[in-house]
N, C-alpha and C positions, 0 to 999 in steps of 0.2 A: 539515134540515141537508144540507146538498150532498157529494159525493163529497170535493171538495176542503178543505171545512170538517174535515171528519170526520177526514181525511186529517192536518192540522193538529193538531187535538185529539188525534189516536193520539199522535203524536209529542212535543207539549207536555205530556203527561201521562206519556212514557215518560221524558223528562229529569227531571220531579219523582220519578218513584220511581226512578231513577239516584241524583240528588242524596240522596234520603233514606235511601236503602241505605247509603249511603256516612256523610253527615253526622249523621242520627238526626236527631230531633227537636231543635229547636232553641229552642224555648219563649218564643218573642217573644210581646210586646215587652215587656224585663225594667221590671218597674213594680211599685208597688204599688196606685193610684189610675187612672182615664180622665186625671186633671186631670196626674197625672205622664209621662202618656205623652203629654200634647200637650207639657207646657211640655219635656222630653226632646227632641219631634221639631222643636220651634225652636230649643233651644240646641244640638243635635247638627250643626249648619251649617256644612260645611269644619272639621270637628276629632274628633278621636278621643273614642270612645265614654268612654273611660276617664276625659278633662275631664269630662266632663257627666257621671258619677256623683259628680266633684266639687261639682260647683257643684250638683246635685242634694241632697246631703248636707248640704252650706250651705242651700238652701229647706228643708230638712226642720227643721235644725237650729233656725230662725227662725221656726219654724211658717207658710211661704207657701207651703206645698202644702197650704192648707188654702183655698175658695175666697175663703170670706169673708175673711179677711187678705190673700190674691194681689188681690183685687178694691179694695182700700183701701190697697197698696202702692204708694208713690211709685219713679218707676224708678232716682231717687239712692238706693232702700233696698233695691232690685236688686242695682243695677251692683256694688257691691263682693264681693257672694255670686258671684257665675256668672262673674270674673273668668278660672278655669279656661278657660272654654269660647273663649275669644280673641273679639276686637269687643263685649266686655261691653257696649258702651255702645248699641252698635245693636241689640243681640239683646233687651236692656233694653227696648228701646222698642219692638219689635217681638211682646214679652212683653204690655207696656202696649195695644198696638194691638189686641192678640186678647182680651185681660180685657175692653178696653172695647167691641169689637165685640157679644162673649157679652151684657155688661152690657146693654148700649142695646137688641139685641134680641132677646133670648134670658130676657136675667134668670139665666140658668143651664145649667152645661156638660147636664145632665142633656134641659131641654129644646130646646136645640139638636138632640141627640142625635135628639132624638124629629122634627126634619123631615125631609124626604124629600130621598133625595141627590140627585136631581137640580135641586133650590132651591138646599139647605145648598150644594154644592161651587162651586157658579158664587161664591156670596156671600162664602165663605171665600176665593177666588182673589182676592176685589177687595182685604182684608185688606192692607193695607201691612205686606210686609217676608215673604209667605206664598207660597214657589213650589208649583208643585203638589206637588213630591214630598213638602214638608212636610206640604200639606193632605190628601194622599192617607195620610197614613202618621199624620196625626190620625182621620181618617177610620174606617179600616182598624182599626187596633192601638185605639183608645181608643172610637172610635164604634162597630165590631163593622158597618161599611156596609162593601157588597162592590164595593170598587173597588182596582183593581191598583197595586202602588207600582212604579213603575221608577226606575231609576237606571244611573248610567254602570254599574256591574257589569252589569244588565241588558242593554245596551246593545253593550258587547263582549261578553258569554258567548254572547249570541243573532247578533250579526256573524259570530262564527267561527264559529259554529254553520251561517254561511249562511243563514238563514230572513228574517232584516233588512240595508238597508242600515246601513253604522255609523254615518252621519249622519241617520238617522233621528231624527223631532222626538220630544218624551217624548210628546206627545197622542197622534201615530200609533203609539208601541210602545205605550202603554196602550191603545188601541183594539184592538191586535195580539192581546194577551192576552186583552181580556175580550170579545171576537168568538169567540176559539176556545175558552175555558172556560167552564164553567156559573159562573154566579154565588154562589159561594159562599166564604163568607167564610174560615172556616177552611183552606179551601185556599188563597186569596189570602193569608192571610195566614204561610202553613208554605211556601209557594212563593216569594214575598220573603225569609226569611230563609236560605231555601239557597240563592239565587243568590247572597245576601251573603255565605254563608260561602263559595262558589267561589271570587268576584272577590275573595276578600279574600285565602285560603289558595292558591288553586292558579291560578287564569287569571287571574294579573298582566298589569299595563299592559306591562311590562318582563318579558322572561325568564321568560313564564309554564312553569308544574311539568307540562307537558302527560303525561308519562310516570304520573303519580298520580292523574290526573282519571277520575274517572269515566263522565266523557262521551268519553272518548277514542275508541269504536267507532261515536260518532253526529258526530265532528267533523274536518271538512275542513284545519282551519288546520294552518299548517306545522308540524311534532315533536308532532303526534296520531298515536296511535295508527292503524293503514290496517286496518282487518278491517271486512268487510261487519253491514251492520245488521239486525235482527227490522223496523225499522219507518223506512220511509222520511222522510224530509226531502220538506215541502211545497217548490214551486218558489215564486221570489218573483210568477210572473206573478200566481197566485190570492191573495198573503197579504195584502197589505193590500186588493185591492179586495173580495177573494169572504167574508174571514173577517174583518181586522183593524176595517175601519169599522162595519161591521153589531152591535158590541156595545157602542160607546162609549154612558155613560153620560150 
């Protein structure tokens, strides 16, 4: 690892125990099954968490978080269950699209599970109706495969941060992260949920809480806190070329 990578990593791991100082353990991804934290990471699409324990309550209700039944479910015997979650009727079929994917060649969430993620994630991307953030976050939370979720929270916390542009693509901020962290899943996955709980509680799109954040001594952006830091900010010259690309999966 390079001065600069290193450099990277000091710092990316001083904002996780920032974050975690502050926020605690955050216990993702709330489930009780692998099979409920994928069909979760597709109906959570543009809508609040709170829909999709509806409509989750509803599969449970009907016994279709069960495989065998989600795998012989027609998606008219969806749609009126997951109605909560808003575009019931697409998310329906996009339910459908990943049963039948697993089905044809898998036979089973379990041996899926079991291929290697640099097969499984290309395969899952072709999936109609599957962006990556979905397949990363079936991946992650329900497969236990050490790949980084990003998302817009990721995407501004890390801009103001200064480490990324904010038009950065999700492939290059995922490549960003798993360049400079070791691969390991538990921490990818306790590192997605505090960025979540930042961009959700405190570095809004609008009017972010910058005076409560915890990252206030490591962040540049306007009504941060200004006090010098223990551990410097990588420049962008080195971040995507020297650390971000060299980890993609």
């Amino acid at each position: 690892m390079t001065g600069p990578e290193k450099n990277c990593r000091a710092f990316l791991l001083e904002v996780y125990r920032r974050l975690l100082d502050h926020f605690g353990l955050r216990h993702w991804w709330p489930a009780d099954t692998p099979l409920e934290v994928c069909v979760g990471a597709i109906l959570t699409q543009n809508v609040a968490w709170r829909n999709v324990e509806r409509a989750i309550a509803n599969l449970k209700e009907q016994g279709l978080l069960v495989w065998d039944n989600l795998a012989r479910a027609a998606e008219t015997e969806i749609e009126p269950l997951i109605v909560p979650t808003r575009f019931y009727k697409t998310k329906a079929r996009k339910l459908a699209a990943f049963v039948r994917f697993i089905a044809e060649n898998y036979g089973s969430l379990e041996t899926m599970f079991a291929d290697d993620l640099a097969v499984l994630r290309p395969r899952l991307l072709k999936v109609w109706g599957l962006g990556p953030e979905t397949v990363d976050s079936i991946l992650l939370y329900a497969g236990e495969k050490p790949t980084f979720v990003v998302d817009a929270y990721t995407r501004r916390v890390f801009s103001r941060l200064g480490v990324v542009p904010p038009d950065i693509s999700y492939e290059d901020l995922r490549a960003f992260f798993q360049g400079a962290l070791p691969p390991d899943v538990p921490l990818y996955n306790e590192y997605h949920a505090q960025i979540d709980a930042l961009g959700h509680h405190l570095c809004l799109n609008q009017q972010p809480r910058c005076g409560a954040c915890p990252l206030g001594q490591l962040c540049p952006f306007p009504g941060t806190l200004k006090a010098p830091s223990a551990v410097g900010k990588p420049g962008h010259g080195h971040r995507l070329e020297e650390a971000g690309r060299t980890g993609a999966n």
